[in-house]
C-alpha positions as CSV (number, residue, x, y, z in Angstrom):
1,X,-2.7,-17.6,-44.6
2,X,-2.9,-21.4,-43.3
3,X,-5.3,-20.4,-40.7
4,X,-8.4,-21.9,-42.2
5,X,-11.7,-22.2,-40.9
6,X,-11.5,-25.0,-38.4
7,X,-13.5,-26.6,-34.8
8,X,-12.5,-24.1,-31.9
9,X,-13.0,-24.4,-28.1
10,X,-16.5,-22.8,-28.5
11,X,-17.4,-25.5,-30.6
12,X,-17.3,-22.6,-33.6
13,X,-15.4,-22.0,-36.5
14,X,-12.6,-19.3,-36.2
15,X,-13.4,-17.4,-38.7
16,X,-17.1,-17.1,-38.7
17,X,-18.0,-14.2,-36.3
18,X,-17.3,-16.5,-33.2
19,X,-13.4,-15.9,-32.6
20,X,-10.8,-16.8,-30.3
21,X,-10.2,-14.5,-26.9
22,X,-7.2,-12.8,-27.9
23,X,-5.0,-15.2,-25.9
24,X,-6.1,-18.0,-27.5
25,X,-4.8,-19.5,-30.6
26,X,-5.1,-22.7,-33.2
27,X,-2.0,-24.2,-35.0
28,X,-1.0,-27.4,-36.2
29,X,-4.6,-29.2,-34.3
30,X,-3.8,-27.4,-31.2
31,X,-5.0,-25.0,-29.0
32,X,-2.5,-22.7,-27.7
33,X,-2.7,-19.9,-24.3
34,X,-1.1,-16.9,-25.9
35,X,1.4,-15.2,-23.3
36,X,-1.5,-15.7,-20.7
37,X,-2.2,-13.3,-17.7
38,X,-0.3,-14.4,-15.1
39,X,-2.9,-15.7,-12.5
40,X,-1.7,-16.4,-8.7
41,X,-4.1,-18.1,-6.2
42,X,-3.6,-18.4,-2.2
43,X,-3.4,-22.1,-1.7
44,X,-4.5,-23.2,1.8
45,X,-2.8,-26.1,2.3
46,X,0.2,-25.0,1.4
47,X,-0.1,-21.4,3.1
48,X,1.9,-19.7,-0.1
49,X,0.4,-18.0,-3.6
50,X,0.8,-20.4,-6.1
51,X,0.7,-19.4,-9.8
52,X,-2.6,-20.9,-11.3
53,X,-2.2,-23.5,-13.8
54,X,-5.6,-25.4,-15.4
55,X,-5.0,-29.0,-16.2
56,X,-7.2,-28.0,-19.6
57,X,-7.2,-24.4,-20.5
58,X,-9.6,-25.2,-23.3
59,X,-12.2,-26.3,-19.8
60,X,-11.3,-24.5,-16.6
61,X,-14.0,-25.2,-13.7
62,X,-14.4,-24.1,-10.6
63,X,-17.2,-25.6,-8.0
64,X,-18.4,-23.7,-5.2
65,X,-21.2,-24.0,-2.1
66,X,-24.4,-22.4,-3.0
67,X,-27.2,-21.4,-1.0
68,X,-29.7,-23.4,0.9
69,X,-33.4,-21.7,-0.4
70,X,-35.7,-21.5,2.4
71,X,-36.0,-17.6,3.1
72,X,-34.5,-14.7,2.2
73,X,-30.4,-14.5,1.7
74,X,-28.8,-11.7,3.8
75,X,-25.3,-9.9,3.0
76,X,-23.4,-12.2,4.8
77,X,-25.1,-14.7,1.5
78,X,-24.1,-12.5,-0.9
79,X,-20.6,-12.0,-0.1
80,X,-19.0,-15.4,-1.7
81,X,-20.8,-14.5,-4.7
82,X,-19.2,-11.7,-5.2
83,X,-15.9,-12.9,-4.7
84,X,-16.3,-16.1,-7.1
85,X,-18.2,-13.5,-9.3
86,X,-14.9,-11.8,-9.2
87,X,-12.7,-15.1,-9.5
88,X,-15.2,-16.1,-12.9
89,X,-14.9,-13.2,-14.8
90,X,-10.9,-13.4,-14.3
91,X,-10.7,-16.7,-15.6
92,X,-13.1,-15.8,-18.3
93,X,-11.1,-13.0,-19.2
94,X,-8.3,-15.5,-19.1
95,X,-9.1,-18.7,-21.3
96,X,-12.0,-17.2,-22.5
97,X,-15.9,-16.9,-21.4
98,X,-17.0,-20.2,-23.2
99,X,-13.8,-22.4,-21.6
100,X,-14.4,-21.8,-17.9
101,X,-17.1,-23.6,-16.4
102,X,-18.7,-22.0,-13.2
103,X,-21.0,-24.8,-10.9
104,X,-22.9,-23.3,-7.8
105,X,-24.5,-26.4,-6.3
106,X,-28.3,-25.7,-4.6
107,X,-29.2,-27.1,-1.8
108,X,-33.0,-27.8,-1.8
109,X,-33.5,-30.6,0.7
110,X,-33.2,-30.0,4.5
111,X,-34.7,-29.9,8.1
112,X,-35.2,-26.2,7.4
113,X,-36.7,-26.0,4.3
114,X,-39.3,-29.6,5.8
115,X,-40.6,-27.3,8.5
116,X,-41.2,-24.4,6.4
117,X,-42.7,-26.6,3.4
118,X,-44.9,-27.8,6.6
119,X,-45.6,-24.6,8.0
120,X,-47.3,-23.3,5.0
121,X,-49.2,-26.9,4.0
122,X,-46.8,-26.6,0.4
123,X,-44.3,-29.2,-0.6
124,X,-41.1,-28.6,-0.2
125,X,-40.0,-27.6,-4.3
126,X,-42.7,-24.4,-4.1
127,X,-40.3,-23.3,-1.4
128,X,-36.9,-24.0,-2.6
129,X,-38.2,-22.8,-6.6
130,X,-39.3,-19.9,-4.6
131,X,-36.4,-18.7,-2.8
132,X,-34.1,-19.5,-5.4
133,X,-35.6,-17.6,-7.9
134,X,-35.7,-14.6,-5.5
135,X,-32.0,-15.3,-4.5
136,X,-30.9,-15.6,-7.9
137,X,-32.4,-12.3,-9.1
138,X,-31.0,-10.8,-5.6
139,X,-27.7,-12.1,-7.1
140,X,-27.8,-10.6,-10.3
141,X,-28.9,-6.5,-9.0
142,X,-25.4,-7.0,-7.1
143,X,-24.1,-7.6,-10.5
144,X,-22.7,-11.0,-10.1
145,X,-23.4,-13.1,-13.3
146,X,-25.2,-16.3,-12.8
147,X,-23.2,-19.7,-12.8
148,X,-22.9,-22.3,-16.0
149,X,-24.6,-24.6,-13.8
150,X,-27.1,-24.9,-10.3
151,X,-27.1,-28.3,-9.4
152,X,-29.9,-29.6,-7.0
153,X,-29.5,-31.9,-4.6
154,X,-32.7,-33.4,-4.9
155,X,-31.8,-33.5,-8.8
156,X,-28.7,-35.9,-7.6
157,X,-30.3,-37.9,-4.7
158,X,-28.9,-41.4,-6.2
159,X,-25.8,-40.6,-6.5
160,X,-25.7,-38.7,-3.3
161,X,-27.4,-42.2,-1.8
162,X,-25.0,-43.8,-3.4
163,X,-21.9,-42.1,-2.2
164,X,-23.0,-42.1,1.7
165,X,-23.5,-45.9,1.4
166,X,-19.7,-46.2,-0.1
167,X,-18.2,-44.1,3.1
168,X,-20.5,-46.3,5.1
169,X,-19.2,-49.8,3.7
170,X,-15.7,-48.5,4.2
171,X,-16.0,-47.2,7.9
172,X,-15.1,-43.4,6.6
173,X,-19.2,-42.6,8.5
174,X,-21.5,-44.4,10.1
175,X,-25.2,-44.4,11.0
176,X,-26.8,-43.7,14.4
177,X,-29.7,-42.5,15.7
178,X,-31.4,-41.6,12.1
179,X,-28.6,-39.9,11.3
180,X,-25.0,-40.9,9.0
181,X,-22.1,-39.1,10.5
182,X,-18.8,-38.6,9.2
183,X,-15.6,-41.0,11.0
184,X,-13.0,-38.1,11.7
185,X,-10.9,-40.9,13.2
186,X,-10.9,-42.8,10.0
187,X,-9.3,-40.1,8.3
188,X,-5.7,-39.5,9.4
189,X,-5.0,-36.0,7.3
190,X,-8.6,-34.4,9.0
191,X,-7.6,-31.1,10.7
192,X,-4.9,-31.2,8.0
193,X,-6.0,-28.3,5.8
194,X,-6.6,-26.2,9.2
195,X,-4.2,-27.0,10.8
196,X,-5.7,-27.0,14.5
197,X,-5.2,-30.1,16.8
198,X,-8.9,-32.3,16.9
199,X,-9.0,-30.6,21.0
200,X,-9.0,-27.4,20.0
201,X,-11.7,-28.0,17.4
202,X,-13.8,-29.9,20.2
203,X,-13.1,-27.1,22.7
204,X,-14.3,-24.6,19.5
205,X,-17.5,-26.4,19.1
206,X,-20.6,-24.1,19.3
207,X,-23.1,-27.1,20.3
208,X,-23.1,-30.3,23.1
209,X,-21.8,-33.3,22.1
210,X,-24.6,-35.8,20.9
211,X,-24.6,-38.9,23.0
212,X,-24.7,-41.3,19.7
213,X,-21.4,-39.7,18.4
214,X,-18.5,-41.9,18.4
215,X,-15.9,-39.1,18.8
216,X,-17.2,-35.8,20.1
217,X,-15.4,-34.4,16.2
218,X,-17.9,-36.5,14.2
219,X,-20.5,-34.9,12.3
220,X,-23.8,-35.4,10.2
């Protein structure tokens, strides 16, 4: 009684097959997290676990770096999949499957995937659709459900134009050489989240420095 038919967070009613998760409930125009599971994350920057708490548990989202589709993924591919896979269905479990919102960005544009698309005489999208159709269905015999959402790059290219021509204007990269690098210098806090001195990073580096680079840290 006083629990009527209503707008949840699935965009349902509540009492018309498509219910609340059981921690989940509506009062007063609301919705509440019922004695949620206690969630506890390891946050890198500040080196402790830190109990997890979403800004909106009606929309939790978590972003995460995809693949780049020019050949075959390998295991070494596969295993952050499984681990967000693992991370998704928690937070599913959590606020619900229809509240959490799971983005795996593709990258489909690339020096890799130009020589390929070259290589065969094909342009570049009847590589990247077919690789990412054969990494998405290696994906899902591991088990690992698919994301909400696959983002292309080459679905985004404005904004991504866009967004390299604002760090530009403001001296956080700059261009040289064909390339746009990113400023390390201009960014006091970089080397902050790993915490290793910009020498030892140098000294780490697996290629020469290039010539045109304005500190030996700066990359494309």
């Amino acid at each position: 009684r006083g629990l009527r038919a209503r707008p949840n967070v699935y965009g349902a009613n509540t009492f018309d097959g498509n219910r609340y998760p059981a921690s989940v409930f509506y009062k007063h125009g609301a919705v509440f997290i019922k004695n949620p599971m206690a969630l506890t994350l390891y946050d890198t920057m500040a080196r402790e676990k830190r109990p997890f708490v979403p800004t909106d548990p009606a929309r939790v989202t978590m972003y995460v770096c995809g693949p780049t589709v020019y050949n075959y993924a390998h295991i070494g591919n596969a295993r952050p999949v499984v681990v967000f896979d693992v991370l998704f269905r928690v937070l599913r479990h959590i606020y619900g499957e229809k509240s959490v919102i799971y983005a795996a960005n593709v990258t489909d544009v690339d020096d890799k995937i130009n020589t390929k698309a070259a290589a065969e005489g094909v342009p570049i999208d009847t590589i990247t659709d077919r690789y990412l159709a054969i990494y998405n269905a290696d994906m899902a015999t591991l088990g690992a459900l698919p994301p909400t959402h696959q983002p292309r790059a080459t679905q985004t290219m404005d904004a991504i134009v866009e967004m390299i021509g604002r760090l530009v204007s403001n001296k956080s990269a700059y261009a040289a050489e064909g390339h746009v690098l990113f400023n390390t210098q201009a960014y006091a806090d970089y080397g902050k989240l790993s915490r290793q001195p910009m020498d030892d990073m140098i000294a780490g580096a697996r290629v020469d420095v290039a010539p045109y680079k304005q500190h030996p840290a700066d990359f494309v």
